[in-house]
C-alpha positions as CSV (number, residue, x, y, z in Angstrom):
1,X,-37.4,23.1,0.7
2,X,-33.7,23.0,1.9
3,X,-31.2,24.9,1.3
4,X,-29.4,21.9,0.1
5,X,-30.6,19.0,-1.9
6,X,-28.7,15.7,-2.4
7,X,-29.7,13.4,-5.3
8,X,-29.6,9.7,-5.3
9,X,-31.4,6.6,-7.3
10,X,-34.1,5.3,-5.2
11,X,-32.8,2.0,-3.8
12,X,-30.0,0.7,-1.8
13,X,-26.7,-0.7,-3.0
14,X,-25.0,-3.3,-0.6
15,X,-28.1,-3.5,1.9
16,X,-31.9,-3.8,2.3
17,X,-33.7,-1.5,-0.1
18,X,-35.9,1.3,1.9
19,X,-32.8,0.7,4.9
20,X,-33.4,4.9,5.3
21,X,-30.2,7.8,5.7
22,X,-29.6,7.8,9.5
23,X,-26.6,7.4,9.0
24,X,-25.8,10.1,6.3
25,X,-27.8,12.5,7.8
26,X,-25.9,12.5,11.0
27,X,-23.1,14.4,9.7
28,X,-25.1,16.6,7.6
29,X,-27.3,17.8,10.8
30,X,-26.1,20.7,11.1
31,X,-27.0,21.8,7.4
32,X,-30.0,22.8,6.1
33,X,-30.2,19.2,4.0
34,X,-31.9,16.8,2.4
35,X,-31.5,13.2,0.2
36,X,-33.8,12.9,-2.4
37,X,-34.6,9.6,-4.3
38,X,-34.9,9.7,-7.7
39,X,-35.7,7.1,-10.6
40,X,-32.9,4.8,-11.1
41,X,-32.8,5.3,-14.9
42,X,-30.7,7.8,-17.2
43,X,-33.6,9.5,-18.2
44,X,-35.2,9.4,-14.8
45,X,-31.9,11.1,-13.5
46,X,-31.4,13.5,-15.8
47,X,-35.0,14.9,-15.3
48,X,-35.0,15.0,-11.4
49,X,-31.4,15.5,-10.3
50,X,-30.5,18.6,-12.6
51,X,-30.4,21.0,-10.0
52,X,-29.1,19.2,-6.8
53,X,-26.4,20.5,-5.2
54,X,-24.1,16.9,-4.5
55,X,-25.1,13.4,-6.1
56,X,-25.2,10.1,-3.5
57,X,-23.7,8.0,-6.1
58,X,-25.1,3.7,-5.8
59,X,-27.1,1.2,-7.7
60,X,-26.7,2.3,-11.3
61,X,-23.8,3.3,-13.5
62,X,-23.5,7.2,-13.7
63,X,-22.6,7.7,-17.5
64,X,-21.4,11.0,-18.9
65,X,-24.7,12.3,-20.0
66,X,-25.9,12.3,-16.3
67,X,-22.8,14.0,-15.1
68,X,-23.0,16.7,-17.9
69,X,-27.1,17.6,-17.1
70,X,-25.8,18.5,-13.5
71,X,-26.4,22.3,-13.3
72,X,-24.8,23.0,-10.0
73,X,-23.1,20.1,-8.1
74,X,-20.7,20.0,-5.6
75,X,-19.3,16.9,-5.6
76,X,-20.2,13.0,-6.2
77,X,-20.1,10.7,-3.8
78,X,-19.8,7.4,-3.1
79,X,-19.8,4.9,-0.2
80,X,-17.5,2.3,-1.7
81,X,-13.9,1.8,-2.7
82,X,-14.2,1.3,-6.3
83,X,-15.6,4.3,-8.3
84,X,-15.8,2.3,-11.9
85,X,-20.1,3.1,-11.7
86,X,-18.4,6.7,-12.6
87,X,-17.3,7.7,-15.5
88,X,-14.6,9.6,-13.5
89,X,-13.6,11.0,-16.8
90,X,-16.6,13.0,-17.1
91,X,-16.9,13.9,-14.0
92,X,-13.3,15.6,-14.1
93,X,-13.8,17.4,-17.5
94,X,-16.8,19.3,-15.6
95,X,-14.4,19.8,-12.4
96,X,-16.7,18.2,-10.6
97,X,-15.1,15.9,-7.3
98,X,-15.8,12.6,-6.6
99,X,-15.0,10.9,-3.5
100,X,-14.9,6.7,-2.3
101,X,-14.4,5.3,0.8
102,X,-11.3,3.9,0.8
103,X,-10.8,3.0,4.3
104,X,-13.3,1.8,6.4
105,X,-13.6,-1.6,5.3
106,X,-10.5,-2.3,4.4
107,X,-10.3,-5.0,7.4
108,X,-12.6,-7.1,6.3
109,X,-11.6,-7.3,2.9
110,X,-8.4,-8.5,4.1
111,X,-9.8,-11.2,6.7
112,X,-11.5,-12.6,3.4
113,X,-8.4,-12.7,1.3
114,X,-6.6,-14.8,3.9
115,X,-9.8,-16.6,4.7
116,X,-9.7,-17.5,0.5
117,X,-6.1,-18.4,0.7
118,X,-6.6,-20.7,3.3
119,X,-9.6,-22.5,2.2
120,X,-7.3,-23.1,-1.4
121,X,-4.6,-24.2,0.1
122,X,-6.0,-26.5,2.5
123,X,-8.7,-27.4,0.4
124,X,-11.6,-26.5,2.5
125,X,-14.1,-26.8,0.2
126,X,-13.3,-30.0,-1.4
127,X,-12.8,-31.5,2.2
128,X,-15.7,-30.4,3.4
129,X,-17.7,-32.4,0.5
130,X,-15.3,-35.6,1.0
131,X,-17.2,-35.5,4.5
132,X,-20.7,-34.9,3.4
133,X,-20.0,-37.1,0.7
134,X,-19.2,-40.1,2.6
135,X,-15.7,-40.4,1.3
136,X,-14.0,-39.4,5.0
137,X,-10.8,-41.9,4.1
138,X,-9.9,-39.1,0.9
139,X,-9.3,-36.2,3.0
140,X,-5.8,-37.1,4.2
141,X,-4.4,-38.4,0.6
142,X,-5.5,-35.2,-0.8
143,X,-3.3,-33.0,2.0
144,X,-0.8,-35.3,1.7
145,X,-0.1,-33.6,-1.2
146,X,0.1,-30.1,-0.2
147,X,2.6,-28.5,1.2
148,X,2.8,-26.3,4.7
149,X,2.5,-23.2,4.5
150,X,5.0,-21.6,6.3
151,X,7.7,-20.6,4.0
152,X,5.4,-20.6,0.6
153,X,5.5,-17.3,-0.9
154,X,2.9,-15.0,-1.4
155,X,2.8,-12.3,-4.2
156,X,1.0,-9.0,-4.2
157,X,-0.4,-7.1,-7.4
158,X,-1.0,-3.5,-6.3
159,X,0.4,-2.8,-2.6
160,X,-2.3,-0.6,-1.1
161,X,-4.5,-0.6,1.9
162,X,-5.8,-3.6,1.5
163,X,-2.9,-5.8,0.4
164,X,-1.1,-4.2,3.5
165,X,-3.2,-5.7,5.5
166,X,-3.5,-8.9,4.1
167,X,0.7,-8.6,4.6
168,X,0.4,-8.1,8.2
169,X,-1.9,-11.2,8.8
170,X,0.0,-13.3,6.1
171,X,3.3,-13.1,8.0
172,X,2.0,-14.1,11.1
173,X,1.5,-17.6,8.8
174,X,5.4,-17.5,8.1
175,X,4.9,-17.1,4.4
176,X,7.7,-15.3,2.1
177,X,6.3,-12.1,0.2
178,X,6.6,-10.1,-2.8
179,X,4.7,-6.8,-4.2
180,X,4.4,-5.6,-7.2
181,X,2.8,-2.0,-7.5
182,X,4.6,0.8,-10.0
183,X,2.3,3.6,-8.4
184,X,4.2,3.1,-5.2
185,X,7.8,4.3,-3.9
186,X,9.6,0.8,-3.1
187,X,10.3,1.9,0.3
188,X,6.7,1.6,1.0
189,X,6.9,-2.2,1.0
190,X,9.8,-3.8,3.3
191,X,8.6,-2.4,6.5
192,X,5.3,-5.0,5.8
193,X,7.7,-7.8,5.1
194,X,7.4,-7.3,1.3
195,X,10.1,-7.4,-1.2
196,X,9.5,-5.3,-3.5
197,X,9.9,-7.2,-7.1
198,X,8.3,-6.9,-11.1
199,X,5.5,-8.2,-12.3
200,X,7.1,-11.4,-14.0
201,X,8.7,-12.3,-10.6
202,X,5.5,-12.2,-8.4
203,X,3.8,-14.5,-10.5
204,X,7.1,-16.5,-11.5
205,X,8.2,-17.2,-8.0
206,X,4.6,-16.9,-6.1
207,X,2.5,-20.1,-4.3
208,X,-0.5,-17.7,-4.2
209,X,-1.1,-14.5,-6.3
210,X,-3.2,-11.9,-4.5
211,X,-5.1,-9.2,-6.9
212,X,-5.4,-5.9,-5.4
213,X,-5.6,-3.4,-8.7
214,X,-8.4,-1.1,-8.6
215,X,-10.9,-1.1,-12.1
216,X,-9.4,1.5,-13.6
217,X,-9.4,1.9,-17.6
218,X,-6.0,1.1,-17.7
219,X,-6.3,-2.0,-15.2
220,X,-9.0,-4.0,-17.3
221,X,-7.9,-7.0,-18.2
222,X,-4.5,-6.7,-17.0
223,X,-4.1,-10.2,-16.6
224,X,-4.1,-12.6,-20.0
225,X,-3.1,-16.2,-20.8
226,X,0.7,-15.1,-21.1
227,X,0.5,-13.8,-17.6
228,X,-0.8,-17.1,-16.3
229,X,1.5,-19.5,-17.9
230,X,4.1,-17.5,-16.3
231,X,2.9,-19.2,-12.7
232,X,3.7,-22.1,-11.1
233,X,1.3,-25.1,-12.1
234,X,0.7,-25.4,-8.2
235,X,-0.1,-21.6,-7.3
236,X,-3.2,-20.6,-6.8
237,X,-4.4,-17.1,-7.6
238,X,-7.1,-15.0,-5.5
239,X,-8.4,-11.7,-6.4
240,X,-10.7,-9.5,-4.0
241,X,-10.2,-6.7,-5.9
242,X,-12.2,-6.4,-9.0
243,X,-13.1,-9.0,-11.8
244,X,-12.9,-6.9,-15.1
245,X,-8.8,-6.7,-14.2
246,X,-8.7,-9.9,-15.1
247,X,-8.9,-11.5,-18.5
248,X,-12.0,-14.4,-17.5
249,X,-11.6,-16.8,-20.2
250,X,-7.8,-16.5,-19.9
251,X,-8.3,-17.6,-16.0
252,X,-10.4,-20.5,-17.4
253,X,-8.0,-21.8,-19.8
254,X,-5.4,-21.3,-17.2
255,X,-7.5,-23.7,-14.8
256,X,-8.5,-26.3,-17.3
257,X,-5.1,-26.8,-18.6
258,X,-3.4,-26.9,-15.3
259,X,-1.5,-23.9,-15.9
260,X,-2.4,-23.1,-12.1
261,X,-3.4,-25.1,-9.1
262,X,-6.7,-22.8,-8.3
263,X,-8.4,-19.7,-7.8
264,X,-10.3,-18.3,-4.9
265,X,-12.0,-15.1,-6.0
266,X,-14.7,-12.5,-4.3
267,X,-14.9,-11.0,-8.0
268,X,-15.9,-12.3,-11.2
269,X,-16.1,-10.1,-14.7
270,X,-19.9,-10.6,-14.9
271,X,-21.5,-10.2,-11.4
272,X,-23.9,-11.9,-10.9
273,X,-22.3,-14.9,-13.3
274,X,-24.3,-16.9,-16.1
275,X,-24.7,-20.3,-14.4
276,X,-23.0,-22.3,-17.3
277,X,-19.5,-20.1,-16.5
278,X,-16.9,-23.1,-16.1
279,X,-15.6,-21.6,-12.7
280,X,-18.7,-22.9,-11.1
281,X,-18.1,-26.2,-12.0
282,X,-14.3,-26.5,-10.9
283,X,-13.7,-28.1,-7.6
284,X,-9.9,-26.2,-7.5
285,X,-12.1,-23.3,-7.2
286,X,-13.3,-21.2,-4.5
287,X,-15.9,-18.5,-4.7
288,X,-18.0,-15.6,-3.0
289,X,-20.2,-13.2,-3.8
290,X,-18.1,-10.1,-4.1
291,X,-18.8,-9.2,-0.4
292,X,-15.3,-9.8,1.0
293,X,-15.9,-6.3,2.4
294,X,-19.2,-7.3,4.4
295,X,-19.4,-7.0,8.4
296,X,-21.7,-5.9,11.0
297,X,-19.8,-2.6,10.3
298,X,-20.0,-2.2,7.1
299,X,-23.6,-0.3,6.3
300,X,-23.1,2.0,9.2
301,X,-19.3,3.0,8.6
302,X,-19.7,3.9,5.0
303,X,-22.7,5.5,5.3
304,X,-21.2,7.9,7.9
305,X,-18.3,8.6,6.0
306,X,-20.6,9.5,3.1
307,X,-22.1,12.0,4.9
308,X,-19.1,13.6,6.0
309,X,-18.2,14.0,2.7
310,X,-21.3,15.8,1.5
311,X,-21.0,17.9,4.6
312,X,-17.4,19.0,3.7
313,X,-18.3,19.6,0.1
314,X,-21.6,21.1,1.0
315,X,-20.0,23.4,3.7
316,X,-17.6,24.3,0.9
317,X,-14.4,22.4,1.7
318,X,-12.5,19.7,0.2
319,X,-13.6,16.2,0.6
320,X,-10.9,13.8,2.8
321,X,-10.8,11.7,-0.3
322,X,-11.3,12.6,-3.6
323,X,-10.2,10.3,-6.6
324,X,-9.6,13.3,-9.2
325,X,-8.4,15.5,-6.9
326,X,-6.5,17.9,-9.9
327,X,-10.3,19.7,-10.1
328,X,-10.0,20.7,-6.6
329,X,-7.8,23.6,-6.8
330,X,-9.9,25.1,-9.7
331,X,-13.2,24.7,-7.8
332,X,-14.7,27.1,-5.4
333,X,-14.2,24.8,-2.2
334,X,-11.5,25.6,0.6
335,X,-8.5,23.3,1.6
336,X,-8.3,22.5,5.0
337,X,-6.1,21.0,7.3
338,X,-7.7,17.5,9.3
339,X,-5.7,15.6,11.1
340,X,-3.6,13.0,8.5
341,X,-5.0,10.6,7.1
342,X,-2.4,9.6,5.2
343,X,-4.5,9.6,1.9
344,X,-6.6,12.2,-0.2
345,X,-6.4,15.9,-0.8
346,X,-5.6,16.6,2.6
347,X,-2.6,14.5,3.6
């Protein structure tokens, strides 16, 4: 048996079931480790993963009654940016650490927001079925109608890693911007070209309202009906964040009654959605499957950086990233000193 075991339902999240730890296992080479599947149920949990020493957290919600069997672990970890499949809460009361990846996809996620902004505002979607459709002479009425781009201004709810980049390609497109975020210092935004501004004047004065807010207890549903009569009836509103953020039926309403001119969203509050939701009926409506963060990267670079976070915890050092990092300096891990990363324990 190793001398250290790492627990994780059987299955894959994001990829091909049975796709194998290569890539986790590189960084953990050096240890004396394994990853052990177990049943991807509460109960089937609770009874196998007990006694490992760091949890590989995917493909099921970890509730507090699995985080308070653990006996002796390390450190949770997880190969995504989100962490609401945690209850973080419990995790912290037990001074246990759990870490994301909040960085190695961040790229991708904001090609697909400007991808999504794009396909609203030029209608992509709708002019793409025009063609199919036979009805080539409606394409040019319709963008008649729309204005250019350049000089429309886009507004930012949450300014992190993501939303910076989306700020870097959306100037490039000329467009005015404005950020929102009150976890932030203000000075974080105008060397990106963003003003900062409240949350009444990004949606008052935006053409396009990007969601960035993580799922956090206090973010759900952070955006109701009052919110969305506050927009302009031509802005369109895109979130590649998360879906629970946002009030669902309140979007609806806001769509129906022309409140807004569109949505273009990665996430929905039910994933997958019921196939009689209204937003799959709306033609002002762009949608994917919540894999704005997708790429031929993707697999490989989380799953490294997963296992260089069970390595550091295992080895008995703080994680780079760690989401409740006050349990750190109570635990029996080590700080040390990487290079910056500008985020995490560490920085």
């Amino acid at each position: 048996m190793a001398k250290f075991r790492i627990a994780t339902p059987a299955g894959a999240s994001f990829t091909i079931a049975g796709g194998g730890y290569e890539h986790e296992m590189e960084a953990l080479a050096a240890l004396d480790a394994e990853i052990y599947e177990v049943p991807a149920t509460e109960e089937g949990f609770i009874e196998k993963a007990r006694d490992a020493d760091a949890i590989y957290a995917k493909g099921m919600h970890f509730s507090p009654r699995m985080i308070d069997s653990l006996t002796r672990c390390r450190g949770i970890v997880l190969g995504s940016v989100g962490v609401d499949y945690v209850d973080v809460a419990a995790a912290t009361a037990r001074g246990i650490p759990v870490t994301n990846c909040p960085d190695t996809f961040i790229e991708e996620v904001a090609d697909h927001a400007m991808a999504l902004l794009l396909a609203g505002h030029r209608r992509v979607i709708e002019q793409d079925r025009m063609v199919r459709e036979g009805r080539w002479r409606e394409g040019r009425p319709q963008l008649l109608q729309v204005p250019r781009l350049m000089g429309l201004t886009l507004g930012f709810i949450a300014f992190g890693h993501v939303a910076r980049a989306v700020a870097a390609r959306a100037r490039s497109f000329g467009l005015r911007m404005l950020g929102y975020d009150p976890f932030i210092e203000e000075l974080v935004m105008p060397p990106h070209g963003v003003e900062p501004a409240t949350l009444e004047e990004v949606l008052r004065q935006s053409d396009f309202v990007s969601m960035h807010a993580p799922a956090t207890p206090e973010a759900k549903g952070m955006l109701r009906e009052h919110h969305f009569r506050m927009m302009k009836p031509t802005a369109w509103f895109i979130n590649t964040g998360r879906g629970p953020t946002v009030d669902e039926a309140a979007l609806i309403t806001a769509l129906q009654q022309g409140w807004i001119g569109g949505a273009a969203l990665d996430v929905l509050e039910q994933e997958p959605p019921r196939q009689d939701n209204p937003l799959l009926q709306m033609t002002n409506v762009v949608l994917s499957p919540h894999n704005a963060s997708a790429s031929a990267r993707f697999d490989p670079a989380r799953k490294r950086r997963v296992g260089q976070e069970l390595a550091l915890l295992l080895s008995g050092r703080w994680p780079m990233s760690c989401v409740n990092p006050t349990v750190l300096a109570n635990s029996s891990l080590r700080r040390w000193q990487p290079y910056s990363m500008e985020r995490g324990p560490n920085s």
